[in-house]
Every structure is written in C-alpha cells, then in structure tokens.
N, CA, C and O atoms as a CHARMM CRD file, in Angstrom:
* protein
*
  324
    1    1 UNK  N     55.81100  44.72600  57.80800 PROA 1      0.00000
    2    1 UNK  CA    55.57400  43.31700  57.61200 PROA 1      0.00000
    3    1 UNK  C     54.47500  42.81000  58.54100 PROA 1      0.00000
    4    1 UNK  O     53.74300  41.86400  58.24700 PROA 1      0.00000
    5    2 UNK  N     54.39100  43.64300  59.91900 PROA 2      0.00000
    6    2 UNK  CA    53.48800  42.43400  60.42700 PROA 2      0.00000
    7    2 UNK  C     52.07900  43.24600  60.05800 PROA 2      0.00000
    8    2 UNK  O     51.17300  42.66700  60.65600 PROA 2      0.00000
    9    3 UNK  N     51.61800  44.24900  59.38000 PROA 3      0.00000
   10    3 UNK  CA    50.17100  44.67400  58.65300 PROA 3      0.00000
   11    3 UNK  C     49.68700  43.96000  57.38600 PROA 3      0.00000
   12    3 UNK  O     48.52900  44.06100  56.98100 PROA 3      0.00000
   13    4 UNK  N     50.92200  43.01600  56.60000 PROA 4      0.00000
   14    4 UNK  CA    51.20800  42.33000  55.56400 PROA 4      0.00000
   15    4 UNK  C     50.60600  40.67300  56.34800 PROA 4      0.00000
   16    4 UNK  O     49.79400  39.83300  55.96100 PROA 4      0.00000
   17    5 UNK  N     51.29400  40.75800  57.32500 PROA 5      0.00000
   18    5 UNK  CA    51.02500  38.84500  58.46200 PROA 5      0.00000
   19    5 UNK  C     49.87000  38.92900  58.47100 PROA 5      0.00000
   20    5 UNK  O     49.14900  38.19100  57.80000 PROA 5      0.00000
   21    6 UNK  N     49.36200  40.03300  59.39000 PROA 6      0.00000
   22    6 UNK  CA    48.14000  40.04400  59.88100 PROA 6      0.00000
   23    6 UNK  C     46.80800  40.47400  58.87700 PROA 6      0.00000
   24    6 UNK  O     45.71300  40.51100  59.43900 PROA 6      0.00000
   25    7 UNK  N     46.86300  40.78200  57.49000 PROA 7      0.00000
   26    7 UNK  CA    46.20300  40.58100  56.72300 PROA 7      0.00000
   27    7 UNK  C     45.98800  39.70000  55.35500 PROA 7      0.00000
   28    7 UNK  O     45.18200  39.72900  54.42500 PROA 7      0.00000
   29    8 UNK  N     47.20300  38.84700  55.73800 PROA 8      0.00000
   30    8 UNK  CA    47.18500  37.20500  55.24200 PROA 8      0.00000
   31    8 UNK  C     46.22200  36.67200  56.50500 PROA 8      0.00000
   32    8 UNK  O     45.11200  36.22000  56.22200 PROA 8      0.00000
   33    9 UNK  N     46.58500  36.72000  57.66800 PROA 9      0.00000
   34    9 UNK  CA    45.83800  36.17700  58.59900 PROA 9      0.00000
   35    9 UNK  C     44.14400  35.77700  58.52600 PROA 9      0.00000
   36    9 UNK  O     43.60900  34.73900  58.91600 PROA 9      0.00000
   37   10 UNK  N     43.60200  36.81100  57.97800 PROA 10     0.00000
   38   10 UNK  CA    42.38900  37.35000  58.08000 PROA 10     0.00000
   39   10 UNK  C     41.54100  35.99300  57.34100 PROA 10     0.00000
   40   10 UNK  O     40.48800  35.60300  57.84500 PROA 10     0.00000
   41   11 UNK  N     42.12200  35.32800  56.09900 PROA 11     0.00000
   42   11 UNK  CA    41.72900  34.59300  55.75700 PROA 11     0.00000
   43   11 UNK  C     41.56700  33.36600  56.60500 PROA 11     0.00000
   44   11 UNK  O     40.40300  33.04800  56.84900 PROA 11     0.00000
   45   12 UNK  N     42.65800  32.51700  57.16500 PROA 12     0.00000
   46   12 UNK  CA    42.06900  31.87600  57.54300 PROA 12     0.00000
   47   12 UNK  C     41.21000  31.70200  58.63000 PROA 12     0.00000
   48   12 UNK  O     40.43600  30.77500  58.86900 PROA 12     0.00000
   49   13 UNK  N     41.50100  32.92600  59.38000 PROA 13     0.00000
   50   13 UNK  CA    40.23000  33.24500  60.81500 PROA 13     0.00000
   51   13 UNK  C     38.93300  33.15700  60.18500 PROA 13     0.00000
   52   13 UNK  O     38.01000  32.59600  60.77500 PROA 13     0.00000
   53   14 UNK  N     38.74000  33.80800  58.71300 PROA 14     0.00000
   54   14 UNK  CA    37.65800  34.16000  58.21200 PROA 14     0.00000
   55   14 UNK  C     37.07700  32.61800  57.86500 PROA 14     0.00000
   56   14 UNK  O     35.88100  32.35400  57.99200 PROA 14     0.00000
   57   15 UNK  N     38.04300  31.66100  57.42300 PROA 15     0.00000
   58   15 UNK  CA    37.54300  30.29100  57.02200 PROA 15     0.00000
   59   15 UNK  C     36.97800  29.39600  58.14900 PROA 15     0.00000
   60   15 UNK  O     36.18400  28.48200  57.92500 PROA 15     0.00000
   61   16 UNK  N     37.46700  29.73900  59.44700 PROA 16     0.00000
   62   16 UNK  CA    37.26500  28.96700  60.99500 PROA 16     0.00000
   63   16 UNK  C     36.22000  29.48400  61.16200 PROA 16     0.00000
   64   16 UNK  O     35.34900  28.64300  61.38600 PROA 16     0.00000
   65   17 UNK  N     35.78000  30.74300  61.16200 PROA 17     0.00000
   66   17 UNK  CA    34.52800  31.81500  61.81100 PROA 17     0.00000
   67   17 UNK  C     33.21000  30.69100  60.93900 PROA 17     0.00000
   68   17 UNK  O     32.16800  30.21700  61.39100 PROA 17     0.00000
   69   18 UNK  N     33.78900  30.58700  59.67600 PROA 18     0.00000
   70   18 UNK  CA    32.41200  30.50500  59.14700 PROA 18     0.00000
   71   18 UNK  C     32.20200  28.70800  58.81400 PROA 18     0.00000
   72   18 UNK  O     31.32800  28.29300  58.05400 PROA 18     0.00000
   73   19 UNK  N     33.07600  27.90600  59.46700 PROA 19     0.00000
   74   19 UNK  CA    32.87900  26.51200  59.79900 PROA 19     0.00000
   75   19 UNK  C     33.20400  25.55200  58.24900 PROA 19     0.00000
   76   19 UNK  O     32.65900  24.58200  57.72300 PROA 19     0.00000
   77   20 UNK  N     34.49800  26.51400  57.87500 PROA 20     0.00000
   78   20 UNK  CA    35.25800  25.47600  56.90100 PROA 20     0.00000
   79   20 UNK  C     36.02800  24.03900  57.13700 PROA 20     0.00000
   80   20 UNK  O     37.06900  24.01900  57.79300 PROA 20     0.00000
   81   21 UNK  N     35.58800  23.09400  56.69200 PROA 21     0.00000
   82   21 UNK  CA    36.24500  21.76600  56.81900 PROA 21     0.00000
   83   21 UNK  C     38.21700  21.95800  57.30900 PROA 21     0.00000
   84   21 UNK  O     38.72700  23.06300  57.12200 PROA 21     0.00000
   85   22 UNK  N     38.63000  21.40900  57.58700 PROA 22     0.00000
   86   22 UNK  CA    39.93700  21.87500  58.47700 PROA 22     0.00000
   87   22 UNK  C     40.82400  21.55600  57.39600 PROA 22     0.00000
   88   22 UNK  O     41.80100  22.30200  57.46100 PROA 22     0.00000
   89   23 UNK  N     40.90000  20.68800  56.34000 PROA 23     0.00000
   90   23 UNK  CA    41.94600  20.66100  55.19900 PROA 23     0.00000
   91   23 UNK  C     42.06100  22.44900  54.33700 PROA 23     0.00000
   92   23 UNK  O     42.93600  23.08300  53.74600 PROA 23     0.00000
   93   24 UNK  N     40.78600  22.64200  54.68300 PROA 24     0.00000
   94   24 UNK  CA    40.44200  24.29200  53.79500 PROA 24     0.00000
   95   24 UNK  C     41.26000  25.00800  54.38500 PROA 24     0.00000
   96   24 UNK  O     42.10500  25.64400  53.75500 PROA 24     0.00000
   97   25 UNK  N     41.14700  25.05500  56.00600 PROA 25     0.00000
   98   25 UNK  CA    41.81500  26.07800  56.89800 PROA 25     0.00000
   99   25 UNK  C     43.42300  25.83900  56.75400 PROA 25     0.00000
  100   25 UNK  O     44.20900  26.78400  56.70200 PROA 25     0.00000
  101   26 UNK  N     43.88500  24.27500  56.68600 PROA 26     0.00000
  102   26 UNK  CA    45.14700  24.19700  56.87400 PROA 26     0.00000
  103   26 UNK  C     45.70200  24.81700  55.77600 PROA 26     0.00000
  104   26 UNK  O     46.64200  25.59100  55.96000 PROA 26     0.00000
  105   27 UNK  N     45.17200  24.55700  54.37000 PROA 27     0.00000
  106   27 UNK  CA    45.70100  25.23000  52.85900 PROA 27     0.00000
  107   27 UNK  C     45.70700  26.60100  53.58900 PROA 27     0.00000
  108   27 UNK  O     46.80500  26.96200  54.01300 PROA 27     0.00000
  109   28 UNK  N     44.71600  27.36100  53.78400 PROA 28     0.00000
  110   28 UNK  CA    45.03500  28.82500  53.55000 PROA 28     0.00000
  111   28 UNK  C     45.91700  29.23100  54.64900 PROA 28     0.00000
  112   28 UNK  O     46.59600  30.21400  54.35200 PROA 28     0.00000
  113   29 UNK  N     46.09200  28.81200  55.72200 PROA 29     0.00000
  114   29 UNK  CA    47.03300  29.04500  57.03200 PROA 29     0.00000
  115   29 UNK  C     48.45200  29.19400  56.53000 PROA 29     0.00000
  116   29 UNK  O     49.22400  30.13400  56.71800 PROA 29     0.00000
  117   30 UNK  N     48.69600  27.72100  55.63900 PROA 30     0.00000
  118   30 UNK  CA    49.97900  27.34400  54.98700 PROA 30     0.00000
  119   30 UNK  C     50.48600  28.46800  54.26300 PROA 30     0.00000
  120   30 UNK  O     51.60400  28.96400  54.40400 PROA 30     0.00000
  121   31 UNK  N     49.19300  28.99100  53.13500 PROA 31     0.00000
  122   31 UNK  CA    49.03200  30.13600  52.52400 PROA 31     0.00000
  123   31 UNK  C     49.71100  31.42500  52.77400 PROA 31     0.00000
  124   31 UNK  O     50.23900  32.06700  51.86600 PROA 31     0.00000
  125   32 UNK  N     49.69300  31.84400  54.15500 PROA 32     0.00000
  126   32 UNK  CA    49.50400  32.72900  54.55800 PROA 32     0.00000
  127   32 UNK  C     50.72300  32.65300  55.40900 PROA 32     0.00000
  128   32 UNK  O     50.84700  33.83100  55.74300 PROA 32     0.00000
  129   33 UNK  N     51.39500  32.20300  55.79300 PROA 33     0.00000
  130   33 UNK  CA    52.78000  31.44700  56.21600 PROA 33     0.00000
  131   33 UNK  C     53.81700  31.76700  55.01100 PROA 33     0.00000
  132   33 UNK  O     54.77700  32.50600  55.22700 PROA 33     0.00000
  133   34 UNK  N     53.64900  31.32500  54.03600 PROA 34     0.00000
  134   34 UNK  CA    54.14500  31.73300  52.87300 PROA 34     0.00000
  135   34 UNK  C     54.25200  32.65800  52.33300 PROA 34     0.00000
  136   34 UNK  O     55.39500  32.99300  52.02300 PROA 34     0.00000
  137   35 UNK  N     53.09200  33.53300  51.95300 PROA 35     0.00000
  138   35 UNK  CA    53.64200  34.63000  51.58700 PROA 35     0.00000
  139   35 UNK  C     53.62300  35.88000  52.47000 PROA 35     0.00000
  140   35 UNK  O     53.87700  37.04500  52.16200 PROA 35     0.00000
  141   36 UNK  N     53.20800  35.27900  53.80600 PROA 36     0.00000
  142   36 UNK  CA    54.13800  36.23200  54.95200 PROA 36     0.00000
  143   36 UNK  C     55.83000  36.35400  54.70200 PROA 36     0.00000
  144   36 UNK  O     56.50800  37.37100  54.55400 PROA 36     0.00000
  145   37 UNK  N     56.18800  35.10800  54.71300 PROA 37     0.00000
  146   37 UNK  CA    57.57500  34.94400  54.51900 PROA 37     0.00000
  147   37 UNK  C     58.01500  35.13100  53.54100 PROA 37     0.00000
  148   37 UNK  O     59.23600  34.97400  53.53800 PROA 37     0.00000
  149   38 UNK  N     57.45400  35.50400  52.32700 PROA 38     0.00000
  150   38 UNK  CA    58.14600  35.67400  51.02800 PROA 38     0.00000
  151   38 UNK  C     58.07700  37.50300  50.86400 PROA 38     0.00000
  152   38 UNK  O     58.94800  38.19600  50.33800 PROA 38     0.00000
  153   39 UNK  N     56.88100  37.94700  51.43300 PROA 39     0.00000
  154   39 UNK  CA    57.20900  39.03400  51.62100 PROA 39     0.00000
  155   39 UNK  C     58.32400  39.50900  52.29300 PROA 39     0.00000
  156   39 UNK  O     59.08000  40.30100  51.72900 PROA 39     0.00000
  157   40 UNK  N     58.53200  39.11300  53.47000 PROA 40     0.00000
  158   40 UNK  CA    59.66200  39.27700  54.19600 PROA 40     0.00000
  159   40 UNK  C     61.31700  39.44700  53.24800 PROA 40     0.00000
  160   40 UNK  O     61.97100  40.48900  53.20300 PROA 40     0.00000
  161   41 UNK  N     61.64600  38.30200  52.66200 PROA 41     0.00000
  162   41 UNK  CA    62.38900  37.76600  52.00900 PROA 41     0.00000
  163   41 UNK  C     62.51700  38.70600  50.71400 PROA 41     0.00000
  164   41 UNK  O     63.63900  38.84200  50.22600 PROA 41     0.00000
  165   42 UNK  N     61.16700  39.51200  50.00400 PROA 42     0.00000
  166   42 UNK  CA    61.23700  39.90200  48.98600 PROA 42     0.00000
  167   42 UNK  C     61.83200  41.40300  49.50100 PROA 42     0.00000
  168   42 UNK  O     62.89800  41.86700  49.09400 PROA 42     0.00000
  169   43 UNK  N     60.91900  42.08900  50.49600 PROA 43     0.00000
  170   43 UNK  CA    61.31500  42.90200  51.19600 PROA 43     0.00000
  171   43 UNK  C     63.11900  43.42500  51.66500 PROA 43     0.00000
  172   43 UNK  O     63.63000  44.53100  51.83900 PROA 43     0.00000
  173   44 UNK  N     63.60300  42.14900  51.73100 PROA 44     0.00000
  174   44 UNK  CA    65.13700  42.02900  52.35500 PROA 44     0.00000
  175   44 UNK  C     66.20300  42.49200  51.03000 PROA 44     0.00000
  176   44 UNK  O     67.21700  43.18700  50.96700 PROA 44     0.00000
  177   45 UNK  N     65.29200  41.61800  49.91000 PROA 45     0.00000
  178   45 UNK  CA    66.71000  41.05100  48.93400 PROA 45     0.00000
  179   45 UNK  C     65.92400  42.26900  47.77900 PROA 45     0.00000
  180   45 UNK  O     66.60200  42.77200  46.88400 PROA 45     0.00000
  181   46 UNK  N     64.87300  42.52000  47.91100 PROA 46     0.00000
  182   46 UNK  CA    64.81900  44.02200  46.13400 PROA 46     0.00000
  183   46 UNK  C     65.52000  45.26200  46.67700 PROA 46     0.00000
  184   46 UNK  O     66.03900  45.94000  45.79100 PROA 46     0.00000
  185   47 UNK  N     65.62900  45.62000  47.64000 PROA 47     0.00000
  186   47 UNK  CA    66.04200  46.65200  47.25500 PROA 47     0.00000
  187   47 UNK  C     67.82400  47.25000  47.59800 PROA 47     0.00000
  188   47 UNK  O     68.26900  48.39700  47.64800 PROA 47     0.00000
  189   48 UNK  N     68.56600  45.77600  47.80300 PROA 48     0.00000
  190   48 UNK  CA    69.53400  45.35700  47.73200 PROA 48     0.00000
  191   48 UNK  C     69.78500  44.65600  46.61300 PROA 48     0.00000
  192   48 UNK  O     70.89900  44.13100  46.63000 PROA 48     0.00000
  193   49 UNK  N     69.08200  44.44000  45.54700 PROA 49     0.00000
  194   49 UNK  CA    69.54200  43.66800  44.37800 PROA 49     0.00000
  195   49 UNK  C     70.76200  43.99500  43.57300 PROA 49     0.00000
  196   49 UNK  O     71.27400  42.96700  43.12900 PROA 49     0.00000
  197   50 UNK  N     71.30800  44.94400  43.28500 PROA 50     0.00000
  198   50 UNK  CA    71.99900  45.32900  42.55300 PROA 50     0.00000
  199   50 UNK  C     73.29900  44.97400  43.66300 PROA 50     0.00000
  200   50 UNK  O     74.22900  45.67400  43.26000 PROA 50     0.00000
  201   51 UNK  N     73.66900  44.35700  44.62700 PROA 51     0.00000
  202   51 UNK  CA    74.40800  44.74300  45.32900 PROA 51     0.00000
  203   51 UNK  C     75.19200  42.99800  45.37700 PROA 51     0.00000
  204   51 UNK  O     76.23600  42.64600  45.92600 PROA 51     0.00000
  205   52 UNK  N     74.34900  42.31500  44.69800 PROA 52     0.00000
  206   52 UNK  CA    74.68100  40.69600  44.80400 PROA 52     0.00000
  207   52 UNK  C     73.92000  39.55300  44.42300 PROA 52     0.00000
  208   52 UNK  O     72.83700  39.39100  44.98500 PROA 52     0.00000
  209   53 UNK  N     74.29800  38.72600  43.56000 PROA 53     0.00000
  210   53 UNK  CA    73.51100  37.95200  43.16800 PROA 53     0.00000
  211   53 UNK  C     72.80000  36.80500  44.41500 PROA 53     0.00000
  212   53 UNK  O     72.28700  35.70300  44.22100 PROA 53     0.00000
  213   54 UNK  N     72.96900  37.41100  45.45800 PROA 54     0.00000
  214   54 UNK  CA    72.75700  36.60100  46.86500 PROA 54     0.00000
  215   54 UNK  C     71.32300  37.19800  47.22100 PROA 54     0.00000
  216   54 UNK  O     70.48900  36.43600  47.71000 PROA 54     0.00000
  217   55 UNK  N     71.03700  38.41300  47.01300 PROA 55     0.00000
  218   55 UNK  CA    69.91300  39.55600  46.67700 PROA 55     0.00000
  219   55 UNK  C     69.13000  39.24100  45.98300 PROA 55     0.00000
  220   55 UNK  O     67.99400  38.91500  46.32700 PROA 55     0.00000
  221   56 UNK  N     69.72200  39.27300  44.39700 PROA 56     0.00000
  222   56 UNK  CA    68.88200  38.66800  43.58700 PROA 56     0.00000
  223   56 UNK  C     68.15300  37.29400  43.75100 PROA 56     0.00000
  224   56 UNK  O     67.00500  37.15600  43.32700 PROA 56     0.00000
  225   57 UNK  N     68.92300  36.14100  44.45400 PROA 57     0.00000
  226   57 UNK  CA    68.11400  35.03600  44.77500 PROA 57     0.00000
  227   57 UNK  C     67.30000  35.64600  45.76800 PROA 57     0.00000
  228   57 UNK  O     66.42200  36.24300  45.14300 PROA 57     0.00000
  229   58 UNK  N     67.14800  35.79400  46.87200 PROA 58     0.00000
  230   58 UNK  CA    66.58700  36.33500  47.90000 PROA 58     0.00000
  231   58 UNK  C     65.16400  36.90000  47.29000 PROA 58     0.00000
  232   58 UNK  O     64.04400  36.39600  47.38500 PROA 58     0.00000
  233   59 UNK  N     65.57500  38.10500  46.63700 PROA 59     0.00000
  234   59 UNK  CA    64.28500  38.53300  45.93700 PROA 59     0.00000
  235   59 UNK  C     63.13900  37.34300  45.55000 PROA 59     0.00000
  236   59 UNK  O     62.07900  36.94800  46.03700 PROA 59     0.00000
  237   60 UNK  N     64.00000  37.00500  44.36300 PROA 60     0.00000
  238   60 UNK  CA    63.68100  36.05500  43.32600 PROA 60     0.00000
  239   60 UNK  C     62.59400  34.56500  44.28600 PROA 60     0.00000
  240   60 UNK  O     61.61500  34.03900  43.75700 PROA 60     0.00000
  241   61 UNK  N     63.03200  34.25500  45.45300 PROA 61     0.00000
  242   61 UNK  CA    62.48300  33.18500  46.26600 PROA 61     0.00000
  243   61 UNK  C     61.50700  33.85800  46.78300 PROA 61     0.00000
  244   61 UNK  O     60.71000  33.22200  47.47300 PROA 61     0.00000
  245   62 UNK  N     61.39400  34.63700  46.68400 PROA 62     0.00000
  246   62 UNK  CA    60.47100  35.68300  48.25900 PROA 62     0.00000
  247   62 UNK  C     59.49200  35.89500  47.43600 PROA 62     0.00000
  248   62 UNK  O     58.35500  35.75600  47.88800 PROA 62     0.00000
  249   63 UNK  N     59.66300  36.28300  46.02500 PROA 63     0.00000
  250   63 UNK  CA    58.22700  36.70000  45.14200 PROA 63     0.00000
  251   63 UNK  C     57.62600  35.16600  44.47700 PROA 63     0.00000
  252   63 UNK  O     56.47400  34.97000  44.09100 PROA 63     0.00000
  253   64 UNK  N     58.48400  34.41800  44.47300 PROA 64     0.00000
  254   64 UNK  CA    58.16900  32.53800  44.68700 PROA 64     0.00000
  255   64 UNK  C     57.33300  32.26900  45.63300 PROA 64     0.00000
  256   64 UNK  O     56.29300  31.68900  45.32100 PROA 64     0.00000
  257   65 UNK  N     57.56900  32.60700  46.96700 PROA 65     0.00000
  258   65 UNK  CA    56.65700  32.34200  48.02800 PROA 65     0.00000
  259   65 UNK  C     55.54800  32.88900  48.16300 PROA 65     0.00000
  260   65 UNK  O     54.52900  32.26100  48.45200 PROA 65     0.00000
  261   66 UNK  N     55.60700  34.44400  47.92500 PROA 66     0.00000
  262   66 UNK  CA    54.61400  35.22900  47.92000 PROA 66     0.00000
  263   66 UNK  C     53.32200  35.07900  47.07000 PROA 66     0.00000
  264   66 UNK  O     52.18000  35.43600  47.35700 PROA 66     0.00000
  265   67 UNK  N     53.83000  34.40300  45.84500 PROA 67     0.00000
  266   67 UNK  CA    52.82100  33.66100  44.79100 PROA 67     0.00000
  267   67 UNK  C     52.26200  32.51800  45.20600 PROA 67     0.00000
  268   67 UNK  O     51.08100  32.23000  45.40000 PROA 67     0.00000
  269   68 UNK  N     53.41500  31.79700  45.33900 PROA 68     0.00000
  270   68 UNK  CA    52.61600  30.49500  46.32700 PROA 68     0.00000
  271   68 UNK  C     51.69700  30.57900  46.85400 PROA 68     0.00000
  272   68 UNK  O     50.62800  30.12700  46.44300 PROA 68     0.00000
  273   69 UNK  N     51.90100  31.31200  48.14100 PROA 69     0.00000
  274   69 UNK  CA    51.48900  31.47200  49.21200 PROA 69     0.00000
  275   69 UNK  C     50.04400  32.34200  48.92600 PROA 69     0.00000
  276   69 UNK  O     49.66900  32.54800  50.08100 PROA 69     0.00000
  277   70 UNK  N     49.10300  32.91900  48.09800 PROA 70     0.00000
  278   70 UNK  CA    48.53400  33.21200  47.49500 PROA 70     0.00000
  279   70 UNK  C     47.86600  32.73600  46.75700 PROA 70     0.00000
  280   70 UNK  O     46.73500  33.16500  46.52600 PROA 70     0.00000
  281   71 UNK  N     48.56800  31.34000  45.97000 PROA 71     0.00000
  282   71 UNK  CA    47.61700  30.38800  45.17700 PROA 71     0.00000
  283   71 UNK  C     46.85200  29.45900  46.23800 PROA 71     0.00000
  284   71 UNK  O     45.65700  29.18300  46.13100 PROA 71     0.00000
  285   72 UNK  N     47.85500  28.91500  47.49300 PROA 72     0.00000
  286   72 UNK  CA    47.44600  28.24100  48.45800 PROA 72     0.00000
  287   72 UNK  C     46.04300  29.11800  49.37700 PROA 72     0.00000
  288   72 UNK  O     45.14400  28.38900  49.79500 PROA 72     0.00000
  289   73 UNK  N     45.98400  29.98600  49.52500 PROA 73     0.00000
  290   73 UNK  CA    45.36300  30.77000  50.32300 PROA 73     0.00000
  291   73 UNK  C     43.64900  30.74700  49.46800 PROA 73     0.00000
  292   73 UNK  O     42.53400  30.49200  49.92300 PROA 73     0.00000
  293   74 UNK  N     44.07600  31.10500  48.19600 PROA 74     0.00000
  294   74 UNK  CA    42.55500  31.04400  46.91100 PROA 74     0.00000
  295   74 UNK  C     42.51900  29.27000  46.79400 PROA 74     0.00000
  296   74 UNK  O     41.37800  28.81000  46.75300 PROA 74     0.00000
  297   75 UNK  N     43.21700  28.65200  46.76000 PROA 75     0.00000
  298   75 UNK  CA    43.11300  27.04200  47.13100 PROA 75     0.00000
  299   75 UNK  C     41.83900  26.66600  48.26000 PROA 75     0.00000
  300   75 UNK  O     40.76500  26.07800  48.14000 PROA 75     0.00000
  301   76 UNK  N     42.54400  27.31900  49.40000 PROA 76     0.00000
  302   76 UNK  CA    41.57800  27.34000  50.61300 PROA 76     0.00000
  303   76 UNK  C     40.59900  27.34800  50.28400 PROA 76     0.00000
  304   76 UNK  O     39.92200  26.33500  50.10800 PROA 76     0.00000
  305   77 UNK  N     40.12200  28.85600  50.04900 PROA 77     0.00000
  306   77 UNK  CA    39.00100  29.26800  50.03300 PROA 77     0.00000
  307   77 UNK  C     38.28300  28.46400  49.03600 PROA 77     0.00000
  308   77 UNK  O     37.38100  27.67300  49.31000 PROA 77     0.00000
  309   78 UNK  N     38.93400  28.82300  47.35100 PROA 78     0.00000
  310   78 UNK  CA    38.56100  27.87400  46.46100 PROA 78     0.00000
  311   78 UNK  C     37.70700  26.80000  46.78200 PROA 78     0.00000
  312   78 UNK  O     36.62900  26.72800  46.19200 PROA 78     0.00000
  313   79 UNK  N     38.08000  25.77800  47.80000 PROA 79     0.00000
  314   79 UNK  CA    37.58300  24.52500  48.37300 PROA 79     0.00000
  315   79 UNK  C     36.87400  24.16300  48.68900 PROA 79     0.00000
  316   79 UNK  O     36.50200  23.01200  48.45800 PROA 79     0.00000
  317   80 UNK  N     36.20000  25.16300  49.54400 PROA 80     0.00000
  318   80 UNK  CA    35.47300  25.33300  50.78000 PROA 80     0.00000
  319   80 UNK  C     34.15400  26.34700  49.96400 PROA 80     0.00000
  320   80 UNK  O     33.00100  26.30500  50.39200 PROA 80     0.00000
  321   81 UNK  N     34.39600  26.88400  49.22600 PROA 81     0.00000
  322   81 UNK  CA    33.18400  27.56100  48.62900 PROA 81     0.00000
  323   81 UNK  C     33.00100  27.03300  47.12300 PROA 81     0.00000
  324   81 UNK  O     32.07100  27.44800  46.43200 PROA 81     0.00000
C-alpha cells in the first residue's frame, strides 16, 4: 500500500513543481487521499469476500473510492492543463 500512496502522491507534487493554481492541487491531493484509501479498503475486504457480506461492502466502497479518487486526481490535472 504505501508504493500505491506514494504513487498517487506523485501527482500532486507534480502539479506544485510546475506552479498549478492551488484549487488544481487541492482536487488531486483529495484525489489521491481517496484512492489511497480505497485501495486500502479494497485490499482488506476482496479477498475476504466470500466470508461476509461486511467484506463485500468493504470491497464494494474501496473500489468506490478508488474510482473517485482517480476521477478527482484527472479533475486536477484536467484543470490546470
């Protein structure tokens, strides 16, 4: 997980380096927050799925975030370029 953080990360360092307006940076930060954590979350609850529908939500939120967190991140950038 944290080679997964730290290459969500990359974006928004990459948006600061190159002197993106700060609403740009905050989207993709948010971004990247998100589907850090949904990875996490997706990570926890797939390969326990079969074991509880407590799993299955788990999963199910985590690949929610992970999308999110991904649209927000191309949002960023989106913005700013």
């Amino acid at each position: 997980m944290t080679g997964l953080g730290l290459a969500f990360a990359l974006v928004p360092t990459l948006l600061v380096t190159s002197g993106a307006p700060r609403a740009q940076v905050l989207a993709a930060a948010a971004g990247a927050v998100m589907a850090t954590g949904g990875g996490a979350l997706l990570r926890v609850g797939f390969p326990r799925r079969r074991l509880s529908d407590l799993h299955h939500l788990l999963a199910a939120f985590g690949f929610l975030l992970l999308c999110a967190g991904a649209v927000a991140m191309l949002a960023g950038v989106g913005l700013y370029h």
